[in-house]
N, C-alpha and C positions, 0 to 999 in steps of 0.2 A: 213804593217798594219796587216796582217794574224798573223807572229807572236807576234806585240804587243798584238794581239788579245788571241788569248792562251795561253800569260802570263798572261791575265787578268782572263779567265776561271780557270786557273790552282789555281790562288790566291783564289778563290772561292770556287776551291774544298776541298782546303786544310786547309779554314780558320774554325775555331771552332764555331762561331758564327755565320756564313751563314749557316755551318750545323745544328746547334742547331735551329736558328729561321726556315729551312726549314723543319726544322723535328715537332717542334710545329705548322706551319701553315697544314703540314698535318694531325699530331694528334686532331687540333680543326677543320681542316673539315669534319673527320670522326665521330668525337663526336657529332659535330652539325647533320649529315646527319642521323647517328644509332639513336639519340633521336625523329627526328623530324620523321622517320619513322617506331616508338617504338609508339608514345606519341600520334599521329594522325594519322587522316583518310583521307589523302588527294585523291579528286577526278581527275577522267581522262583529268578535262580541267586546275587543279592546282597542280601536282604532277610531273611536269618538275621543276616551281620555288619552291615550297615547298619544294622539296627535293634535287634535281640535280643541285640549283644554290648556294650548301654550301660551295663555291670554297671561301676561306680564301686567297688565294697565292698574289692575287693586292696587300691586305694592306702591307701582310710582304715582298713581294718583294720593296716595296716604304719605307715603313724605313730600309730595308737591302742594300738599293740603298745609301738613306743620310747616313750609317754608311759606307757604302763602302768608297766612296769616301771623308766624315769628317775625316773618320780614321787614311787615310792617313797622314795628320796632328797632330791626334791626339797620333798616334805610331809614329811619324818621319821616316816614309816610302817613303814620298811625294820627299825628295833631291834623295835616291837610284832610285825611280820610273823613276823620271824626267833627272837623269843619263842615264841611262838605251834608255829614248825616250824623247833629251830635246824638241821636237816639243810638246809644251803643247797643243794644240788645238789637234794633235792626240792620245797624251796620254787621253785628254778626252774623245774623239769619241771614241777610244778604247772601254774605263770602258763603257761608257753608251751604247755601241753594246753586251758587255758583261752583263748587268744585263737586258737589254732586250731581251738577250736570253734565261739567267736564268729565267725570270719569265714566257717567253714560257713552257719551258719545266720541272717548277714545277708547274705549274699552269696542265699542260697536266698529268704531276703524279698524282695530287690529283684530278681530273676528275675522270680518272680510276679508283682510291679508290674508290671516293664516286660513281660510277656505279654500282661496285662491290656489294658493300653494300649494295644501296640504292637496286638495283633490290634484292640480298638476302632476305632482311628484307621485303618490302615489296610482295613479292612470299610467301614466309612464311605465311607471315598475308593476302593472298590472294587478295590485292589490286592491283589498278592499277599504271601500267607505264607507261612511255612514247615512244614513237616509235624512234627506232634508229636515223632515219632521223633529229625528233626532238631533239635529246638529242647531237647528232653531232654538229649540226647546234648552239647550247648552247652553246656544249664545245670549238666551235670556239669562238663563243663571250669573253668567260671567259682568254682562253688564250691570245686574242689579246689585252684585258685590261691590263694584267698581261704585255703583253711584251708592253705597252704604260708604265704605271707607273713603269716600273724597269728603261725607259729610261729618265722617267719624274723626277724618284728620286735621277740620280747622279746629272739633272742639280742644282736641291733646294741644294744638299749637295754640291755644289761646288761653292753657293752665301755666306756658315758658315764655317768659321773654326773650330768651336767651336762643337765637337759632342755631347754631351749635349743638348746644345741650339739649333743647329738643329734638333734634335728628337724629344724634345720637343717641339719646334715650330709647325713641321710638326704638333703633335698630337693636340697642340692648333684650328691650322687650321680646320683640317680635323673631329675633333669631336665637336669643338664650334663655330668658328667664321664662317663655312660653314651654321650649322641649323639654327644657328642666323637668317642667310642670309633669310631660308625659310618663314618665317612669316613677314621681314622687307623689303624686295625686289627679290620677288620668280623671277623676269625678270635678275634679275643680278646672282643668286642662281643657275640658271639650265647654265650657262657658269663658274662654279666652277671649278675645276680639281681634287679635291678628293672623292668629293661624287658625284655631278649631271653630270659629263659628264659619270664615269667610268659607272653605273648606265646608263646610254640612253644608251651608247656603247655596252653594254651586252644586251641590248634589254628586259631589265626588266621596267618595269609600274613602274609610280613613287606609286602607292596604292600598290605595291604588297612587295617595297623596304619600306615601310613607311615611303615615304615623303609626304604623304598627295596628294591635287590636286594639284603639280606643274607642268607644261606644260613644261618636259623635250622634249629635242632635239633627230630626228631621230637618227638612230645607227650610221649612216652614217655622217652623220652632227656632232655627239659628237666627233667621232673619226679625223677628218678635224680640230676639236675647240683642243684636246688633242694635236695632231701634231702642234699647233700653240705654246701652254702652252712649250711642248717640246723646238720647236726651241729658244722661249724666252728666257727659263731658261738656254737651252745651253750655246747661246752666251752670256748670263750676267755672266754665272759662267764662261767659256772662258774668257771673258772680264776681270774679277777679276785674273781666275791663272795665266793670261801673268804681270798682276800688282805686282802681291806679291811677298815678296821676301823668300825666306824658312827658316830661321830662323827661 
């Protein structure tokens, strides 16, 4: 399993589009973090989420997750892959131990940027920060989401073949059919998996996240509901690669 494992890292480090969308989720979190601490004055009790929670890496580690694993497919990688390790239930555990660790440890890079930053710019302009203790205790939240939705998004890429349709899917969900949710049944909305769990799990107020008054779930509780979302999508997309044939 170790080295299925670091052949799946390896494919990661090497692919051009993992680089590319991890290099854009770092560039719009420092953009977002340099404006937000250019443009406002945020105070000593909103200057943790204000500015230090402009961690981008969840979303693009979740559609870097569905193109990982659609890809395969969609480059005909999936027969060499599955040569290589024909156990498909571990070639899957594999990928999704590998994009949940990638989104640890971009999620943990662009932390540090925007600390960097964020105290710079704000030192600069003489405002307040947050105390390390605080800003830690953040940057745990932010990475554990990241490494929940890098493991959440091989299982969605692995119910589509079709990468395309997957990506778009994902973005249907995650940016329509989820807000929908908030105004037509906020009780079903805060057990979501793209916005209201990641969101409780980072320990962010649903006012601070602008979702309005919806009565998200403890950190704790979101991340138990993610682990459930996880397993589901695992074994369904499990379920499907022992089905298909590779052609």
């Amino acid at each position: 399993m170790s080295a299925l494992l670091r052949a799946e890292v390896l494919k990661l480090r090497t692919t051009r589009t993992f680089l590319a969308l991890a290099g854009l989720a770092v560039g719009t979190s420092l953009l977002i973090t340099t404006l937000v601490s250019l443009l406002t004055e945020p105070t000593g009790d909103s200057v943790l989420t204000d500015v230090f929670t402009s961690d981008t890496s969840s979303l693009f580690i979740l559609v870097l997750a569905v193109v990982g694993i659609s890809g395969e497919w969609r480059h005909r990688t999936i027969t060499s892959s599955l040569l290589a390790e024909p156990d498909r239930l571990r070639f899957l555990a594999a990928k999704t131990l590998a994009f949940a660790v990638a989104g640890l440890l971009l999620s943990l890079a662009i932390s540090l940027s925007v600390a960097v930053v964020g105290f710079i710019v704000l030192g600069l302009r003489d405002l307040p920060t947050p105390g390390l203790g605080e800003l830690a205790t953040q940057v745990g939240h932010n990475a554990s989401v990241a490494m929940l939705l890098g493991a959440f998004g091989v299982g969605v890429g692995a119910l589509v073949r079709n990468q395309v349709v997957a990506v778009v899917g994902l973005l249907v969900l995650a940016f329509v059919v989820e807000p929908v949710l908030i105004g037509l049944a906020p009780e079903v909305f805060r057990y979501a998996p793209f916005v209201a769990l990641p969101t409780a799990a980072s320990d962010i107020s649903a006012g601070d996240s602008g979702l309005g008054g919806v009565d998200l779930l403890a950190p704790g509780l979101a991340v138990l509901a993610m682990l459930g979302w996880i397993a589901a999508a695992f074994a369904a997309g499990a379920a499907l690669l022992r089905a298909r044939d590779l052609d």
